[in-house]
C-alpha positions, 0 to 999 in steps of 0.5 A: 131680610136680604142675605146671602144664605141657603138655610138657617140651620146650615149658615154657620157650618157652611161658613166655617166649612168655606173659612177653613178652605179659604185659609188651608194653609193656617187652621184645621176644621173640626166639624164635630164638636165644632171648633178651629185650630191652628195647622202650624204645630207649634213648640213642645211644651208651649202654653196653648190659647184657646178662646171663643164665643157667639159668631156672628163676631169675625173675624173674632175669634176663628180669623185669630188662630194661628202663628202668634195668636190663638191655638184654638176658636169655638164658634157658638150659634150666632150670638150664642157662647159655645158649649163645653163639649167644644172648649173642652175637644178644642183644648185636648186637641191643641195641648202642647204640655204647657198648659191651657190658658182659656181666653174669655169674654164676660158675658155670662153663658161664655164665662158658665160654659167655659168653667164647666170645660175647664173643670173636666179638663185633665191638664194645668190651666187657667182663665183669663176674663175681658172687660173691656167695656167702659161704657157700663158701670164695673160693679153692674151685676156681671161687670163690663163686657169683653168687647173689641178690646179682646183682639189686643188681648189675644195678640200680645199674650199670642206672642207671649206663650209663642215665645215661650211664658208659662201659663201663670206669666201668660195669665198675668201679663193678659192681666195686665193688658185687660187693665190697660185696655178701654173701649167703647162702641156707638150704633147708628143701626141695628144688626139682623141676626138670621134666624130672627129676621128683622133688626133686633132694635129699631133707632130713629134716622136721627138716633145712634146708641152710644155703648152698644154692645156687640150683641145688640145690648142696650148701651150707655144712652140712646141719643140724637146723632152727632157729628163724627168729631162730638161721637169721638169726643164723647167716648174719648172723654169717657175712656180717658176718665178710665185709663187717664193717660198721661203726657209721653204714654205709648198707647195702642189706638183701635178703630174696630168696625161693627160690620156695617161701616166702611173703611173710608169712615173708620179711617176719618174716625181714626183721624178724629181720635188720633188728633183727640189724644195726639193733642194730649200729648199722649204717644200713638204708638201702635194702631189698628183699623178695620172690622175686628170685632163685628156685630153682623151688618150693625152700621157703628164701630168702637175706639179702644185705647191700650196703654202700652209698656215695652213688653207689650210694644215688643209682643204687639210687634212680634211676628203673626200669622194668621187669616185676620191678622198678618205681620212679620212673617 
């Protein structure tokens, strides 16, 4: 294993450590317990975002705290959820008086933790669950899993509590965007978390893993390498099953990079899917590309696909502000 690291225990608060001076002018570190907040004060009276999970993500969820986005990201151990002690500091720290709206991925220690933060939290709040991940059944066990799909939640309700929603119009509106949000991921490597040192699956020169999961999870079918068009094709064929979009619909297309994959192939990736849907007559509205929901060094990336309405078009627009996401300020 080659990485730039001095000791396993100190990776992740180094990092952090670097992250909040690197960004000064946008978060506030709280060592212990560990999480980011936003410096900017916000409104009296706002509902405030708090989310969080493993690292080993970023610029999920840390890099999305900040004007028009987050209030507050507790970063886990590498792949590991966060503890209550953190969401629940985070949330106390960042409570303006409109209430907490905690942002959760599905998967079951962050969905555990979280619960457990909430039910000693002394203030109005609620959750908000992702699933994003189609390339697994809905009625399998924990359900879908909260993949890149999670960035577009956090920026349209971001801006819906910066402009002023209430926590139960917050939480309905994200709804409502987790419901018209489908992604699906292919590796074509493995990803090497430092503190086991090795990759966490081995695939063949010749295989990818279609529906990966961002923590390495087993996905949908290991499968003999394709083309970069037959890999768009496949998983468009499987989001359009799940959100059928219609002829004249405004979506959001997201190419997310796993870590591993550099721009120059995302953006061929991009032109693949754009020309898929395009060629449906489906309307792309809003794009996004690049390394938004990573797994480590993991060669691969996702496509999502949101299904856009007015409201939503106008809050993915609204002005952000944070270190991965900047527009309108």
């Amino acid at each position: 294993m080659k990485k730039f690291i001095d000791t396993i225990d100190g990776f992740l608060d180094e990092s952090l450590r670097g992250f909040a001076k690197a960004h000064a002018d946008i978060v506030d570190l709280s060592p212990e317990p560990r999480f980011v907040s936003r410096k900017a004060p916000a409104k009296p009276g706002k509902v405030a975002l708090v989310s969080g999970g493993g690292s080993g993500h970023e610029p999920l969820h840390t890099g999305f705290v900040g004007l028009g986005m987050l209030d507050a990201a507790c970063p886990g151990e590498v792949f590991t959820s966060p503890t209550p002690d953190q969401m629940l500091a985070a949330a106390q720290a960042v409570d303006h008086g409109g209430g907490i709206l905690f942002i959760v991925k599905n998967y079951a220690g962050d969905v555990m933790n979280f619960e457990i933060a909430a039910e000693m939290l002394d203030a109005p709040h609620d959750s908000l669950l992702v699933h994003d991940d189609v390339s697994l059944p809905e009625n399998r066990g924990m359900g879908r899993r909260g993949i890149a799909g999670t960035t577009v939640v956090e920026k349209i309700v971001g801006a819906a509590a910066e402009a002023g929603y209430d926590l139960a119009a917050c939480k309905a509106l994200g709804e409502r965007v987790v419901h018209a949000t489908a992604s699906m991921g292919v590796a074509l490597t493995s990803c090497t978390v430092p503190a086991l040192g090795k990759p966490m699956f081995d695939l063949g020169e010749r295989e990818m893993e279609m529906g990966v999961g961002i923590h390495g999870e087993r996905g949908r079918e290991r499968m003999a390498l394709g083309s970069a068009g037959e890999i768009v094709d496949y998983i468009a064929a499987v989001i359009d099953d799940e959100l059928q979009p219609q002829p004249g619909q405004p979506v959001l297309l997201h190419v997310n990079g796993f870590g591993g994959t550099p721009l120059i192939e995302l953006h061929l990736m991009y032109e693949l899917a754009h020309r898929h849907w395009s060629g449906r007559s489906v309307d792309i509205a809003r794009s996004l590309v690049g390394n938004f929901t990573t797994s480590l060094d993991m060669a691969g990336c996702s496509l999502t696909l949101t299904r856009l309405d007015e409201e939503m078009l106008r809050l993915w627009d609204a002005p952000v502000h944070t270190a991965a996401l900047r527009w309108g300020c």
